[in-house]
PDB file of N, CA, C and O in Angstrom:
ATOM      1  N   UNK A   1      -3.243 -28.555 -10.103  1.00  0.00           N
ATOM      2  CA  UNK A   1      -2.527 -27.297 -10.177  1.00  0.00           C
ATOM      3  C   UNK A   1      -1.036 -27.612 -10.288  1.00  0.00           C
ATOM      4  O   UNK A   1      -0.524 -28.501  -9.608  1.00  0.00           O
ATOM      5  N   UNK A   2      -0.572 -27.108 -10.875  1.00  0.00           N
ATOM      6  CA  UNK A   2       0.660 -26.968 -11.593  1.00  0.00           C
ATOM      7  C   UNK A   2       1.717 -26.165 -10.797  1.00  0.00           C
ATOM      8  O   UNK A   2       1.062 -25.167 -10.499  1.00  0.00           O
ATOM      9  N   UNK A   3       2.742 -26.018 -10.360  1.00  0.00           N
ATOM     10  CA  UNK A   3       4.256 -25.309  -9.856  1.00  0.00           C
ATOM     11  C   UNK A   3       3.947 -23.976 -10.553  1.00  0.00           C
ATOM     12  O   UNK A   3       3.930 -22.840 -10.077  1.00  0.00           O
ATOM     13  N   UNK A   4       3.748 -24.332 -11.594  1.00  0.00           N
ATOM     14  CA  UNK A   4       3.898 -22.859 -12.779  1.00  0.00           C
ATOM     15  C   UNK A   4       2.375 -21.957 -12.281  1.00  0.00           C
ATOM     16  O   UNK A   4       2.501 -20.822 -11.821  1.00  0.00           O
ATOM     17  N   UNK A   5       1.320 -22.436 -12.392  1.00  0.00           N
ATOM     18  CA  UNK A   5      -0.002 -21.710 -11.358  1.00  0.00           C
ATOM     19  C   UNK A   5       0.167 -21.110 -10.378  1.00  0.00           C
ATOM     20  O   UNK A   5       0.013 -19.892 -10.296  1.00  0.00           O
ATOM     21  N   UNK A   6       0.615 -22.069  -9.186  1.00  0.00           N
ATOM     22  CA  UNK A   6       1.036 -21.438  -8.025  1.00  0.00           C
ATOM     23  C   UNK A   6       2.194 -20.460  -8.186  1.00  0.00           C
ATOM     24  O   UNK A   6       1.804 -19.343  -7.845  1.00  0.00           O
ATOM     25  N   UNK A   7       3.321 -20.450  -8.528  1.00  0.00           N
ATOM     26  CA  UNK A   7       4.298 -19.418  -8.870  1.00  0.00           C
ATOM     27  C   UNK A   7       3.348 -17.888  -9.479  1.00  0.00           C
ATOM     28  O   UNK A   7       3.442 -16.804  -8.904  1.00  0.00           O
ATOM     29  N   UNK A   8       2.351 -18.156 -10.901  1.00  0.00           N
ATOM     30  CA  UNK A   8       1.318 -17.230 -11.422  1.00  0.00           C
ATOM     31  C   UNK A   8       0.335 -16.705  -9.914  1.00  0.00           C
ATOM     32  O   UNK A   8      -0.176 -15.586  -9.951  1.00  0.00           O
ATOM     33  N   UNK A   9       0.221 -17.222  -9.179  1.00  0.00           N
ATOM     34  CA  UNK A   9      -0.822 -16.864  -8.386  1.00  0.00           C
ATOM     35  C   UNK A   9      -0.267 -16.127  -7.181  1.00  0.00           C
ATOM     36  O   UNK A   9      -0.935 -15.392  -6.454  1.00  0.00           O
ATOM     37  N   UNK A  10       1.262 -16.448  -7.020  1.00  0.00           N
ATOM     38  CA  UNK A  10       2.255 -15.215  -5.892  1.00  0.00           C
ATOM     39  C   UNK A  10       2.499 -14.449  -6.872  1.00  0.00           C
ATOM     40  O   UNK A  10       2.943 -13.364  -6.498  1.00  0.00           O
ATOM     41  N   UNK A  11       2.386 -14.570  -8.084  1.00  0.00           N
ATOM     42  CA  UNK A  11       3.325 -13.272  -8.558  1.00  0.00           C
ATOM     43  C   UNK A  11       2.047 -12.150  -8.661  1.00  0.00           C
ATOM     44  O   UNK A  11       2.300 -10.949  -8.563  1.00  0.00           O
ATOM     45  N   UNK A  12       0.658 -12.633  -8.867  1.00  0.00           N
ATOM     46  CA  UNK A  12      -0.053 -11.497  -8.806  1.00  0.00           C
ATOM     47  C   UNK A  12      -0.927 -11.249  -7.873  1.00  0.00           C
ATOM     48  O   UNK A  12      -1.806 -10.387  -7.856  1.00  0.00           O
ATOM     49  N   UNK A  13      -0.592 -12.210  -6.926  1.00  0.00           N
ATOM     50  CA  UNK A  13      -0.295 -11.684  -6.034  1.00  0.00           C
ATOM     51  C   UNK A  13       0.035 -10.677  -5.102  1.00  0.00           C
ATOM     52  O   UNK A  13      -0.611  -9.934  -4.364  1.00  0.00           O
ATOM     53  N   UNK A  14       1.789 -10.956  -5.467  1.00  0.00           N
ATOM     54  CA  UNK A  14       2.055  -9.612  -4.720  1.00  0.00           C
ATOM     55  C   UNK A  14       2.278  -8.399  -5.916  1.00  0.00           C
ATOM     56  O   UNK A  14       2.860  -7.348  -5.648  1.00  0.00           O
ATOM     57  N   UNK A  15       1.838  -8.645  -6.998  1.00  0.00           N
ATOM     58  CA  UNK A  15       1.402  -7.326  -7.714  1.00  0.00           C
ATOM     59  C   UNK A  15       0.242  -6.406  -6.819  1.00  0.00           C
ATOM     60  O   UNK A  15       0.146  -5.216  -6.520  1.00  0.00           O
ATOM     61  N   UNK A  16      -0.509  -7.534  -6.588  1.00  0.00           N
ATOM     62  CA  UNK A  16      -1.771  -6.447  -6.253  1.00  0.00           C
ATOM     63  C   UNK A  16      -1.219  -6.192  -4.955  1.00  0.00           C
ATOM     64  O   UNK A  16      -2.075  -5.408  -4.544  1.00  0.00           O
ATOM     65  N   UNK A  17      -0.474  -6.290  -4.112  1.00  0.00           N
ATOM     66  CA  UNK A  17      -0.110  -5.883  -2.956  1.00  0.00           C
ATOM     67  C   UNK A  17       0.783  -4.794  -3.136  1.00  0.00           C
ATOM     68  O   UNK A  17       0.800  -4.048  -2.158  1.00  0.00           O
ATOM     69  N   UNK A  18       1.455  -4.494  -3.975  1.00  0.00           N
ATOM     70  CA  UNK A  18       2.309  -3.373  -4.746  1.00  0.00           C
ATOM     71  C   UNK A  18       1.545  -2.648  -4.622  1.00  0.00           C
ATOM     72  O   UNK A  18       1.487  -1.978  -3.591  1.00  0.00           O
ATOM     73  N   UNK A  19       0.852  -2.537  -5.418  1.00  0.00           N
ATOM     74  CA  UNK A  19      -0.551  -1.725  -6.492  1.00  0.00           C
ATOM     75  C   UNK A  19      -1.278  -1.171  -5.004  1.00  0.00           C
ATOM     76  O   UNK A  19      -1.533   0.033  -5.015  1.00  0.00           O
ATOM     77  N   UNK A  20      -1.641  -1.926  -3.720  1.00  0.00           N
ATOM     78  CA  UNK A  20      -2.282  -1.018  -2.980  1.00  0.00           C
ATOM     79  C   UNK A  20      -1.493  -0.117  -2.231  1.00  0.00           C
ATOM     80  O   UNK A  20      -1.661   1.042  -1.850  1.00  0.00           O
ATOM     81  N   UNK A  21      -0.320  -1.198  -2.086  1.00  0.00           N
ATOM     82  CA  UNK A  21       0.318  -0.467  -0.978  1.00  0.00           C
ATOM     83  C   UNK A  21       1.235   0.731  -0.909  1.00  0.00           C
ATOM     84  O   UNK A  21       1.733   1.120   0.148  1.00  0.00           O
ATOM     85  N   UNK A  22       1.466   1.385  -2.266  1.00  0.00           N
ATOM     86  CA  UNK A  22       2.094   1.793  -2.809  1.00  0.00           C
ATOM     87  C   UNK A  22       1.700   3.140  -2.186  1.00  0.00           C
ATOM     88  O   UNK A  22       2.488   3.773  -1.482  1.00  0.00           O
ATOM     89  N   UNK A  23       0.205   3.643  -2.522  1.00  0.00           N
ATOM     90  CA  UNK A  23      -0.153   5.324  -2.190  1.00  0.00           C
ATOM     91  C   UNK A  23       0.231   5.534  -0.879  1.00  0.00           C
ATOM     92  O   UNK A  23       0.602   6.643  -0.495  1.00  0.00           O
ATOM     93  N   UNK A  24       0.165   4.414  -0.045  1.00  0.00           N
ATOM     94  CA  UNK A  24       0.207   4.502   1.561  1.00  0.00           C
ATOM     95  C   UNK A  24       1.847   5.021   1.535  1.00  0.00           C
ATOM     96  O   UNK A  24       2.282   6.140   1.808  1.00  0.00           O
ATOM     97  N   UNK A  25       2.570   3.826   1.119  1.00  0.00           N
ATOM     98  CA  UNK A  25       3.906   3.594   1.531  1.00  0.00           C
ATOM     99  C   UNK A  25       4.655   5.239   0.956  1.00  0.00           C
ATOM    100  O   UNK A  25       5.441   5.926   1.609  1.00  0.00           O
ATOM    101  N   UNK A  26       4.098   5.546  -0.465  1.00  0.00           N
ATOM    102  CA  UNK A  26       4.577   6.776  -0.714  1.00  0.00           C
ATOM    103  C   UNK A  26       4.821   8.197   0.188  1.00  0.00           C
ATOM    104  O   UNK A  26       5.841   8.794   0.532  1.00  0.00           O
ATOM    105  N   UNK A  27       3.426   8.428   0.390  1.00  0.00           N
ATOM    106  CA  UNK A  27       2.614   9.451   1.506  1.00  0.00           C
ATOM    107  C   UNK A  27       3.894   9.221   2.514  1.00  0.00           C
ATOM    108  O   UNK A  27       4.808  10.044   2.570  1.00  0.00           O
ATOM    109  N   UNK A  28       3.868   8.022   3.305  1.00  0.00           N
ATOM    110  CA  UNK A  28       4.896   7.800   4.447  1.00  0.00           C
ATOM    111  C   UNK A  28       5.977   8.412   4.036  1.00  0.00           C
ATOM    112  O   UNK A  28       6.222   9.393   4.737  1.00  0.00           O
ATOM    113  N   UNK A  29       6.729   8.236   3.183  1.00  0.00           N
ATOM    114  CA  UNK A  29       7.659   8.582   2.841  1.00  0.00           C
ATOM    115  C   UNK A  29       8.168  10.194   2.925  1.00  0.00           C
ATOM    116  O   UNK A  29       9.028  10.644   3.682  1.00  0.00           O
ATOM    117  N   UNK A  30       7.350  10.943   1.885  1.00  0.00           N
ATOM    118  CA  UNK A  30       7.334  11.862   1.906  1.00  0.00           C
ATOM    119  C   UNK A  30       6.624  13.100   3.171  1.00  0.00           C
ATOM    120  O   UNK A  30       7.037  14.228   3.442  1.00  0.00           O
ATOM    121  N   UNK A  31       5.861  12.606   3.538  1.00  0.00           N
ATOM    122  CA  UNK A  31       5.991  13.460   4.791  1.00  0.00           C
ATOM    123  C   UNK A  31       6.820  13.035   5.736  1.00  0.00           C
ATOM    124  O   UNK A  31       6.973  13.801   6.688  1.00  0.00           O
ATOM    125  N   UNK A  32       7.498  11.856   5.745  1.00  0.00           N
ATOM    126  CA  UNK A  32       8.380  11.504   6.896  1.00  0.00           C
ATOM    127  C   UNK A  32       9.954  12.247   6.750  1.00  0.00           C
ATOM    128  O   UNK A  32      10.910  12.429   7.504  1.00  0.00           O
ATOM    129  N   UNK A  33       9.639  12.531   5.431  1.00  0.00           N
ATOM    130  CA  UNK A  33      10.809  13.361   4.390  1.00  0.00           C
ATOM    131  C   UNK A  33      10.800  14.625   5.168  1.00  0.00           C
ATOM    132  O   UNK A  33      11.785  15.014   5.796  1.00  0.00           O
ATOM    133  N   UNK A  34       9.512  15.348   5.106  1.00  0.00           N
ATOM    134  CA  UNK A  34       9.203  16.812   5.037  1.00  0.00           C
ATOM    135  C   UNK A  34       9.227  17.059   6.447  1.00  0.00           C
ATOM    136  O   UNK A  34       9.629  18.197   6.690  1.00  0.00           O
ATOM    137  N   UNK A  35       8.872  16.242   7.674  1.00  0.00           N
ATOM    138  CA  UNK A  35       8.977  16.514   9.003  1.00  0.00           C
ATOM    139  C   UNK A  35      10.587  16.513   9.294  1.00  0.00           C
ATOM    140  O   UNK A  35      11.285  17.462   9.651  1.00  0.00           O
ATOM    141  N   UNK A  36      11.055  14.823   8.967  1.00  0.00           N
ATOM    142  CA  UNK A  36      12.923  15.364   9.133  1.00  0.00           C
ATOM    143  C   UNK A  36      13.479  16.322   8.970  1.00  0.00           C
ATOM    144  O   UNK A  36      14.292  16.733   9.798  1.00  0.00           O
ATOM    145  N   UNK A  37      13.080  17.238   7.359  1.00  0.00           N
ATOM    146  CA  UNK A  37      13.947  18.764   7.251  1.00  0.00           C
ATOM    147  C   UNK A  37      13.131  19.614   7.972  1.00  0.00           C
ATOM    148  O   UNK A  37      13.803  20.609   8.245  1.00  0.00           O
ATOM    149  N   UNK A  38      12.002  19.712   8.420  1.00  0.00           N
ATOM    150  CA  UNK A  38      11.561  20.187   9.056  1.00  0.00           C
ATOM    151  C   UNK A  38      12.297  20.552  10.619  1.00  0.00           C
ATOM    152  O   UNK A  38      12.589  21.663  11.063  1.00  0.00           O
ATOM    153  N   UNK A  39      12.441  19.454  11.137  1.00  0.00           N
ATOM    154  CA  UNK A  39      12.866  19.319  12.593  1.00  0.00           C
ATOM    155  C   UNK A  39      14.407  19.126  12.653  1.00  0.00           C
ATOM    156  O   UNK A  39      14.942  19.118  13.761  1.00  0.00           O
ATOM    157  N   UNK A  40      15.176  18.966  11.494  1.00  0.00           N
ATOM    158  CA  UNK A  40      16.153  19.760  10.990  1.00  0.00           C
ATOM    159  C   UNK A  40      16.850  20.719  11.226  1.00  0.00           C
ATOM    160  O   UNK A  40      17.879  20.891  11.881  1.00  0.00           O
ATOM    161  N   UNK A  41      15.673  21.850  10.150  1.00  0.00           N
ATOM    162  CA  UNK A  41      16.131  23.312  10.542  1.00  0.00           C
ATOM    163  C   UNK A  41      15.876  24.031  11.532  1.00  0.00           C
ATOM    164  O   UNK A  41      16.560  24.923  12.035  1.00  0.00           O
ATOM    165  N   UNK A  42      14.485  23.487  11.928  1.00  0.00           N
ATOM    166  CA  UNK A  42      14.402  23.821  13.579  1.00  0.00           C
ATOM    167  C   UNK A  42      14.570  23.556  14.654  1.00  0.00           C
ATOM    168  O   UNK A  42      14.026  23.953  15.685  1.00  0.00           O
ATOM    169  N   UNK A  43      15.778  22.473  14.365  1.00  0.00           N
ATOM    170  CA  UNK A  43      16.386  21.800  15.882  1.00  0.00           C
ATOM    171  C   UNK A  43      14.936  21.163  16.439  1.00  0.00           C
ATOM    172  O   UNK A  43      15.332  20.214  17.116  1.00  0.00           O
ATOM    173  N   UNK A  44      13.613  21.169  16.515  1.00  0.00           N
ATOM    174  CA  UNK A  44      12.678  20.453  17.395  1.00  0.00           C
ATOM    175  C   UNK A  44      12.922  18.607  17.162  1.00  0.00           C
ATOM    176  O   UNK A  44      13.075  17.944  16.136  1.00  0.00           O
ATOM    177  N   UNK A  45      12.871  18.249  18.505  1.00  0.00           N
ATOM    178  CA  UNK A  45      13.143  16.884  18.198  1.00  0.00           C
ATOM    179  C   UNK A  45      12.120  16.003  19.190  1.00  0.00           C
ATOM    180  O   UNK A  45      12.526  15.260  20.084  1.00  0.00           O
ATOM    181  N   UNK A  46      10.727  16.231  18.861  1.00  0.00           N
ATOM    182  CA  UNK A  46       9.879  16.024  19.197  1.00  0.00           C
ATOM    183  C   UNK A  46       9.454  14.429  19.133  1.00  0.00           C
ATOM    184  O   UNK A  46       9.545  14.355  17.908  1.00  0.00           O
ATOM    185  N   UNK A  47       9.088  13.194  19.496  1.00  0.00           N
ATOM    186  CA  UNK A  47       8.923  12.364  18.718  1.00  0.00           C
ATOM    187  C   UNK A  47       7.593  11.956  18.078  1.00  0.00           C
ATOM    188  O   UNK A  47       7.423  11.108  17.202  1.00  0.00           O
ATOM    189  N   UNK A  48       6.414  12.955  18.866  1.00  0.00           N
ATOM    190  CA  UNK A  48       5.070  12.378  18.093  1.00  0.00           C
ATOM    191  C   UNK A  48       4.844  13.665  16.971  1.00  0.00           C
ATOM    192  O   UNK A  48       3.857  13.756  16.242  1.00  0.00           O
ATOM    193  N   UNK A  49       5.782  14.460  17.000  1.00  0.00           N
ATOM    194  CA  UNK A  49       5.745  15.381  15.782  1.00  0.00           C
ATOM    195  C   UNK A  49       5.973  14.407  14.605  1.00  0.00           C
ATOM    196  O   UNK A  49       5.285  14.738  13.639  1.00  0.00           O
ATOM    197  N   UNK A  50       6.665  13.400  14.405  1.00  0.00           N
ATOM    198  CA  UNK A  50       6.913  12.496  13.060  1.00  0.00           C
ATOM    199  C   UNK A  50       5.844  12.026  12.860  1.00  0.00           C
ATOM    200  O   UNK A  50       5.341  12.149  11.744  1.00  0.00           O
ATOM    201  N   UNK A  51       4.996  11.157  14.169  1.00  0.00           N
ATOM    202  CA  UNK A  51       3.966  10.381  13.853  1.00  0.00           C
ATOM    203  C   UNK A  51       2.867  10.368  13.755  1.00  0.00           C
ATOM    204  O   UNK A  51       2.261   9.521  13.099  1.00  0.00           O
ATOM    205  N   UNK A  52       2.275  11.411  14.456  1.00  0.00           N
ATOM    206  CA  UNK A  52       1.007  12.117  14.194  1.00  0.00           C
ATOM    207  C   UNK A  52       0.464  12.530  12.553  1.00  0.00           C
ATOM    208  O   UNK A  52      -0.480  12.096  11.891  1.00  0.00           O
ATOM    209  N   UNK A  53       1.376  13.421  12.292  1.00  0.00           N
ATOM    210  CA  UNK A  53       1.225  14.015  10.402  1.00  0.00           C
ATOM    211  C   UNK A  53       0.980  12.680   9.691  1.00  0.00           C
ATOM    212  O   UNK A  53       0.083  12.352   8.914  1.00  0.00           O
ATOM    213  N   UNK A  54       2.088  11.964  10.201  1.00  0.00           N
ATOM    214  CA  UNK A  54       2.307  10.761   9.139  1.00  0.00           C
ATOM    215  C   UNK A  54       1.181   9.690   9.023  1.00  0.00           C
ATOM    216  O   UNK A  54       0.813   9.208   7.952  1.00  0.00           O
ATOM    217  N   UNK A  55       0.629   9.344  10.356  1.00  0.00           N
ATOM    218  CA  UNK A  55      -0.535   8.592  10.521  1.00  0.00           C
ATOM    219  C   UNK A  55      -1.917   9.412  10.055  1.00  0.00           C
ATOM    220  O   UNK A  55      -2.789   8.598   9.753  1.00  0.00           O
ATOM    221  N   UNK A  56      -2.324  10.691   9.925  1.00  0.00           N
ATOM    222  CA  UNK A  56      -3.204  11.531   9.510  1.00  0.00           C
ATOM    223  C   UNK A  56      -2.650  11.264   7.673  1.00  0.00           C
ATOM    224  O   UNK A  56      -3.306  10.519   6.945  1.00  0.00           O
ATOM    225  N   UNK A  57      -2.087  11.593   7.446  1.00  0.00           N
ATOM    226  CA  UNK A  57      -1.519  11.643   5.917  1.00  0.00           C
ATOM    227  C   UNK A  57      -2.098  10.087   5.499  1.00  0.00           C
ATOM    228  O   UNK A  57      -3.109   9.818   4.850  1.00  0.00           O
ATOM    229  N   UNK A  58      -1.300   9.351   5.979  1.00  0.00           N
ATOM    230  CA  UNK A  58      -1.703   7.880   5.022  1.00  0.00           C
ATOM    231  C   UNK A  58      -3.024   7.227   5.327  1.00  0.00           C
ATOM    232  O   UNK A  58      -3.344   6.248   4.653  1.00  0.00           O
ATOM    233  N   UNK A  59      -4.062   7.800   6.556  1.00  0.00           N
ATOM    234  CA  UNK A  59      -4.886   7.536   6.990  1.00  0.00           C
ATOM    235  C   UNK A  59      -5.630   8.364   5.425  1.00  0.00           C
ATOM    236  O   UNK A  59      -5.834   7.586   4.493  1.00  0.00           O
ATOM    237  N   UNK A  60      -5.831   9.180   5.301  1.00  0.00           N
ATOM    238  CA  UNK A  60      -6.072  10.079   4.594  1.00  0.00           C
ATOM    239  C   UNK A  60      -6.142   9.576   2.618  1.00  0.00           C
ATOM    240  O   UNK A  60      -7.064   9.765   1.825  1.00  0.00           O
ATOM    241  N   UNK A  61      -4.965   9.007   2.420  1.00  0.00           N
ATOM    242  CA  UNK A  61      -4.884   8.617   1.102  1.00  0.00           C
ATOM    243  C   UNK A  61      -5.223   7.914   1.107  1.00  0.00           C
ATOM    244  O   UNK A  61      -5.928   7.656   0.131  1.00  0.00           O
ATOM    245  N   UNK A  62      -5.052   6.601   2.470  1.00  0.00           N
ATOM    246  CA  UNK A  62      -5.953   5.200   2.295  1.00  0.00           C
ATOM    247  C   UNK A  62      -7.411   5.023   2.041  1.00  0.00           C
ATOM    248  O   UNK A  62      -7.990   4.094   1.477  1.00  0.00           O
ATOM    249  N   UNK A  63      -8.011   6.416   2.731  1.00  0.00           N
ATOM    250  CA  UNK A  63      -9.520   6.724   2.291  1.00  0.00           C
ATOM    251  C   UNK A  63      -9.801   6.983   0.798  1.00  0.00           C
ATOM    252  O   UNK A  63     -10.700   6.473   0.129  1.00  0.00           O
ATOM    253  N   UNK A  64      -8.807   7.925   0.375  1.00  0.00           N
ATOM    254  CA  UNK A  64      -8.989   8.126  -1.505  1.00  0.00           C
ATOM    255  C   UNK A  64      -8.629   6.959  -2.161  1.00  0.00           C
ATOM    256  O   UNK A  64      -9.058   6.603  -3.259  1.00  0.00           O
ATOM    257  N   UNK A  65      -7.702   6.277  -1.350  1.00  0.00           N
ATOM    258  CA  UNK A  65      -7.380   5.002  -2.577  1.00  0.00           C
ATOM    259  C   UNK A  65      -8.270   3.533  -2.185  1.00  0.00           C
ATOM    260  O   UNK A  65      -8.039   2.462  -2.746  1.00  0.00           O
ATOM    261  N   UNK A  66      -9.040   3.669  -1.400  1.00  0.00           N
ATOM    262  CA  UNK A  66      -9.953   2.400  -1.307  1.00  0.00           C
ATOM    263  C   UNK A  66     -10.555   2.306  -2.433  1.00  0.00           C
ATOM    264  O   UNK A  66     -10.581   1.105  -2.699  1.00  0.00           O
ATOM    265  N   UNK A  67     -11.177   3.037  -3.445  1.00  0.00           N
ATOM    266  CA  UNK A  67     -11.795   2.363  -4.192  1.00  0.00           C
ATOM    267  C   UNK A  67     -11.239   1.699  -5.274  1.00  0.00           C
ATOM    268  O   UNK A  67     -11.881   1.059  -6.107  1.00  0.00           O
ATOM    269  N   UNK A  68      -9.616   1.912  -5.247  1.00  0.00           N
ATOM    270  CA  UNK A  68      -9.044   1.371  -6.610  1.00  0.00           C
ATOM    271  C   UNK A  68      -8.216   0.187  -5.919  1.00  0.00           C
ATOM    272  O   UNK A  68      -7.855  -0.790  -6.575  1.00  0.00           O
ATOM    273  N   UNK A  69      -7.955   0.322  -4.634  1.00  0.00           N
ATOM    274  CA  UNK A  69      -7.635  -1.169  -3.782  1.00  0.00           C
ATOM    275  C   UNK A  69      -8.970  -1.905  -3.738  1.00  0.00           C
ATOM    276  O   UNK A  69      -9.011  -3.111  -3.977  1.00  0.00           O
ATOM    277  N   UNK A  70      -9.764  -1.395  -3.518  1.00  0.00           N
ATOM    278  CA  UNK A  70     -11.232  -2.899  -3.526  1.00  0.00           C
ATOM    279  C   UNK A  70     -10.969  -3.184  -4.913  1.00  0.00           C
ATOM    280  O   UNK A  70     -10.558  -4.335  -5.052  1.00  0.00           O
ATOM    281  N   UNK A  71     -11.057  -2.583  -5.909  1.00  0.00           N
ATOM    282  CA  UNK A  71     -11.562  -2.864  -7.397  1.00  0.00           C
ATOM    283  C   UNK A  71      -9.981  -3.926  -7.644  1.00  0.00           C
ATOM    284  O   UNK A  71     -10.186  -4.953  -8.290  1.00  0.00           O
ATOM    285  N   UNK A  72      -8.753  -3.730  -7.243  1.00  0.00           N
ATOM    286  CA  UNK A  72      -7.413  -4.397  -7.537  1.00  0.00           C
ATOM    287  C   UNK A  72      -7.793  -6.018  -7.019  1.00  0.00           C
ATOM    288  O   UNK A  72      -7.634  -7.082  -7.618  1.00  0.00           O
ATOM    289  N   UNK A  73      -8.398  -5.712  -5.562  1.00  0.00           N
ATOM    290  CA  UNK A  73      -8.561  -7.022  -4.874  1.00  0.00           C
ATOM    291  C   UNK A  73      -9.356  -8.003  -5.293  1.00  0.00           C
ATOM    292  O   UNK A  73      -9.119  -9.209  -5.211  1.00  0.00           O
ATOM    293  N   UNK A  74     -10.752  -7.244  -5.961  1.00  0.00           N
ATOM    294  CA  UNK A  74     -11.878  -7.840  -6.338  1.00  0.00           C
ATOM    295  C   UNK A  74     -11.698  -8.481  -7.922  1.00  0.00           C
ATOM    296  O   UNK A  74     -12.302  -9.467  -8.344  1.00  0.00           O
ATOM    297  N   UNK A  75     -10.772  -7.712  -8.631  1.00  0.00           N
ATOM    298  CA  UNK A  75     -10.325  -8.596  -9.779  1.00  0.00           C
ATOM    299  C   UNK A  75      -9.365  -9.488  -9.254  1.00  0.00           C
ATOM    300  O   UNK A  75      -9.493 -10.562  -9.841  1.00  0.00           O
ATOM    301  N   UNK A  76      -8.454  -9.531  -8.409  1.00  0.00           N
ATOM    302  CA  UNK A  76      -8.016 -10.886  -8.374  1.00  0.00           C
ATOM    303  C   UNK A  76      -8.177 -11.904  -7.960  1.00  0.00           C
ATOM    304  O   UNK A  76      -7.467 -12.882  -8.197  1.00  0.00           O
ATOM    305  N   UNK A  77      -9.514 -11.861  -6.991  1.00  0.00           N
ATOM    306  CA  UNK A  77     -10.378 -12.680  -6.189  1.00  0.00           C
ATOM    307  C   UNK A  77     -10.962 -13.645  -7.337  1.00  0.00           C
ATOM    308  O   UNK A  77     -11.028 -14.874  -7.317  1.00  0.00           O
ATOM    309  N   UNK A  78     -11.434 -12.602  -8.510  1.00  0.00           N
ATOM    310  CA  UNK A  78     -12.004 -13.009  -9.404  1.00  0.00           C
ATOM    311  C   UNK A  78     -11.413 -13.705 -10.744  1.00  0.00           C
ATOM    312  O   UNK A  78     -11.942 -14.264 -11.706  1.00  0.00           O
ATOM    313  N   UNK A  79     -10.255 -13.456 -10.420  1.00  0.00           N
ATOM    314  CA  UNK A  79      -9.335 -14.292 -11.876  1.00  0.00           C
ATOM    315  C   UNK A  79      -9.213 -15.630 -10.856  1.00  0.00           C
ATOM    316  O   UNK A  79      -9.775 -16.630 -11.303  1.00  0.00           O
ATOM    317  N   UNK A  80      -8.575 -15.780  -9.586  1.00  0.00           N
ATOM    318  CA  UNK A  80      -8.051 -16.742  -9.042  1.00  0.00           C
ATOM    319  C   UNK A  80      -9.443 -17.982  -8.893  1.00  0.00           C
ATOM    320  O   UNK A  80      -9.367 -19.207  -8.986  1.00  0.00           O
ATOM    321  N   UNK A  81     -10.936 -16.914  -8.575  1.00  0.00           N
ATOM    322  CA  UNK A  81     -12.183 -18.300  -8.699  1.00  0.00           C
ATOM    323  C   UNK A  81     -12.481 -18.592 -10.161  1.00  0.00           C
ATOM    324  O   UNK A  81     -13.229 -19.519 -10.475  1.00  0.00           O
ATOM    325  N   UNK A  82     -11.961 -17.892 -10.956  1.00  0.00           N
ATOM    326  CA  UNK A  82     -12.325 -18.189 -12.149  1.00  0.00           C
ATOM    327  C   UNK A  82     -10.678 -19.524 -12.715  1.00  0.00           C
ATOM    328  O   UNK A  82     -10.771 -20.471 -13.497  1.00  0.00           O
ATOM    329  N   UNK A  83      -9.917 -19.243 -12.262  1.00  0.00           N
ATOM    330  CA  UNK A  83      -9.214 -20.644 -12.024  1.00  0.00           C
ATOM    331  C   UNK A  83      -9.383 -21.746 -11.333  1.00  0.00           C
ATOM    332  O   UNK A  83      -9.183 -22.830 -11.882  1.00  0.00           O
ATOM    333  N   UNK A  84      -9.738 -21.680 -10.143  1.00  0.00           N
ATOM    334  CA  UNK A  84     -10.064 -22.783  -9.389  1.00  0.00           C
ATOM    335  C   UNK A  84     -11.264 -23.604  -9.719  1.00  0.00           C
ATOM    336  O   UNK A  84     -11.650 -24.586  -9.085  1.00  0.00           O
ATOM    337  N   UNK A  85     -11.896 -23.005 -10.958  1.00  0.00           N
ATOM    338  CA  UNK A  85     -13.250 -23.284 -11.196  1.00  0.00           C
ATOM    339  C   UNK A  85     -12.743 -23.695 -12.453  1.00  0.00           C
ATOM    340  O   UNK A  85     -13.593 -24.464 -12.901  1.00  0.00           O
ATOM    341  N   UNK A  86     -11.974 -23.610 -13.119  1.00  0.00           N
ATOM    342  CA  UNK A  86     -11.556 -24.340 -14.734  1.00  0.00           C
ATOM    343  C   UNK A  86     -11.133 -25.928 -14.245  1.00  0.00           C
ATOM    344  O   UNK A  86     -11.452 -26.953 -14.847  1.00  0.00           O
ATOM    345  N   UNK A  87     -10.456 -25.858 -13.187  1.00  0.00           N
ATOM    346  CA  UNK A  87     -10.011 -27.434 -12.402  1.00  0.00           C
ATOM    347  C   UNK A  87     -10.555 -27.759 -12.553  1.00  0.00           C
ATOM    348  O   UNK A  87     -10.695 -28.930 -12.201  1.00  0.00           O
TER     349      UNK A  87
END
């Protein structure tokens, strides 16, 4: 194996770590968005008001997006044995 392989094998790597983590990290975002103006305009400054929604929310998309995170993981499982197996 080659410098240039290993470099190919972090970079898609952390593609596919992008690619899953992305619906989660979004979701976070935006409801963490929508509770701040939330608690904002209503002065409440609660602290499991942030984390509750937010952990239900990405709990939530992580269930819809498992099947396109297994299928991301399982092709790269499968390019990387299909390299280690050309060696």
């Amino acid at each position: 194996m080659t410098p240039a392989d290993a470099i190919d094998f972090a970079r898609s790597s952390i593609y596919v770590l992008l690619e899953v983590i992305t619906p989660a990290m979004l979701t976070a975002l935006v409801v963490g968005l929508a509770i701040g103006l939330l608690q904002a305009l209503t002065q409440i400054q609660e602290m499991t008001l942030v984390f509750v929604p937010k952990i239900i929310a990405i709990f939530i998309v992580l269930l819809i997006s498992l099947p396109f995170a297994g299928e991301a993981m399982g092709s790269l499982m499968t390019d990387i044995a299909q390299r280690i197996a050309a060696y």
